[in-house]
N, C-alpha and C positions, 0 to 999 in steps of 0.2 A: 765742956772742955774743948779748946781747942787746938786741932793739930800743927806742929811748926809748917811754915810754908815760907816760900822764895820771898822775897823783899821786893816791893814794889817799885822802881823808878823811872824817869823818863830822860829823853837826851833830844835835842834840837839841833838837826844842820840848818844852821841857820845861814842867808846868802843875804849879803850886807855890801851894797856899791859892787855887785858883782863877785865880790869875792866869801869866803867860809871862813864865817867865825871860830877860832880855837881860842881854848882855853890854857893857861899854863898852870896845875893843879899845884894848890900851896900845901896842901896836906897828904898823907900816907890814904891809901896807896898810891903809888906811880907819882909819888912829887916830886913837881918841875916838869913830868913828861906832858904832853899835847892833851886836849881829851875835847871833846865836843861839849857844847854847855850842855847841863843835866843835874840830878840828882835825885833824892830817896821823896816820893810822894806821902803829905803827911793826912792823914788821919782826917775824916771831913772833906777831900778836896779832890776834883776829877782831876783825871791825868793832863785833861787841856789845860785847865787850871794850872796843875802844876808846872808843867813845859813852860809856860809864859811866867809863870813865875821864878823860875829858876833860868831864865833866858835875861829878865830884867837884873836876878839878884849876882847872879857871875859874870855878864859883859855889858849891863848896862841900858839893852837895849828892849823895847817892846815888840812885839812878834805877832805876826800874823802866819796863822797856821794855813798852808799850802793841802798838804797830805798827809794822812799815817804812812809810813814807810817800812812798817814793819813791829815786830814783835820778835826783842832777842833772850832765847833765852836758856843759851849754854850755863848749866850747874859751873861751872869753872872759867864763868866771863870776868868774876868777880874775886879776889883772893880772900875777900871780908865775906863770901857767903853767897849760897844760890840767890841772885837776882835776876829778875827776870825784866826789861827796858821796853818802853814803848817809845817811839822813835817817829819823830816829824819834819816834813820839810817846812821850810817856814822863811819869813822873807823878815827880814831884820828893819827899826826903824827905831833912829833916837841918835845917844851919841855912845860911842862905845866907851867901855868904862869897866875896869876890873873890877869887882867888887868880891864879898861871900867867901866864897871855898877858891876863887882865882886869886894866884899870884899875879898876873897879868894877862891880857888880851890881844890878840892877833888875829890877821886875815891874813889866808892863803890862797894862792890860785886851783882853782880844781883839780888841774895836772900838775901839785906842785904840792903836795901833804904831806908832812914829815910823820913818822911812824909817829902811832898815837899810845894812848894805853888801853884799856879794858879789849873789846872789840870792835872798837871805833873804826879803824880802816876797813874792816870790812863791811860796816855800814854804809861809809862812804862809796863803797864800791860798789855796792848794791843799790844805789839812789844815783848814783853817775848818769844814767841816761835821763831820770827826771832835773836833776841838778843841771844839763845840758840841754835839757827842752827849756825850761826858764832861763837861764843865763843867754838865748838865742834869741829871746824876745826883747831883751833887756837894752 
């Protein structure tokens, strides 16, 4: 038997012509609010896997992963339940394209991110200086 546990997902800032890919969420929770592509890792599949996967299926685009940027995982990141996110920088490549769980897709300027949902801004915020080492070389 096994015990419940946090739910597995991942989230991609992904840097597309310079600028950060957002998402506009078409479903509950936070819909319509901003959110970083991502979502629930399924069953058989590593997290790299999944990131790029869920990178192609809500904006579109294929992704080359840069870094892990972290491991979030606030019990009340989530209002549907402890999850806990693994988080990658990644450099975007394709043509952008809502698809999945987005309503539609966006690029923002680094210093220009409108409040997001889950704890996405503070992701952002925490990847700022690597997000700033690449966008310098760029």
């Amino acid at each position: 038997m096994y015990a419940d546990t946090p739910k597995l997902t991942v989230d991609a800032v992904i840097l597309y012509n310079g600028r950060i890919v957002l998402i506009q969420r078409k479903n509950p929770p936070f819909q319509e609010k901003f959110a970083l592509p991502g979502g629930f890792v399924e069953v058989g599949e590593t997290v790299e896997e999944a990131v790029v996967r869920e990178a192609r299926e809500e904006a579109g685009l294929s992704i080359e992963i840069v870094k892990l940027l972290g491991v979030y995982s606030d019990p009340l990141r989530d209002p549907r339940g402890h999850t806990v996110s693994i988080c990658y920088l990644s450099l975007g490549h394709g043509n952008l394209k809502a698809g999945s769980d987005a309503k539609d897709v966006f690029l923002f300027d680094v210093d220009d991110v409108p409040e997001m949902a889950f704890d996405h801004n503070k992701i952002l915020e925490q990847a700022r200086g690597d997000i700033n080492g690449i966008l310098s070389k760029m």
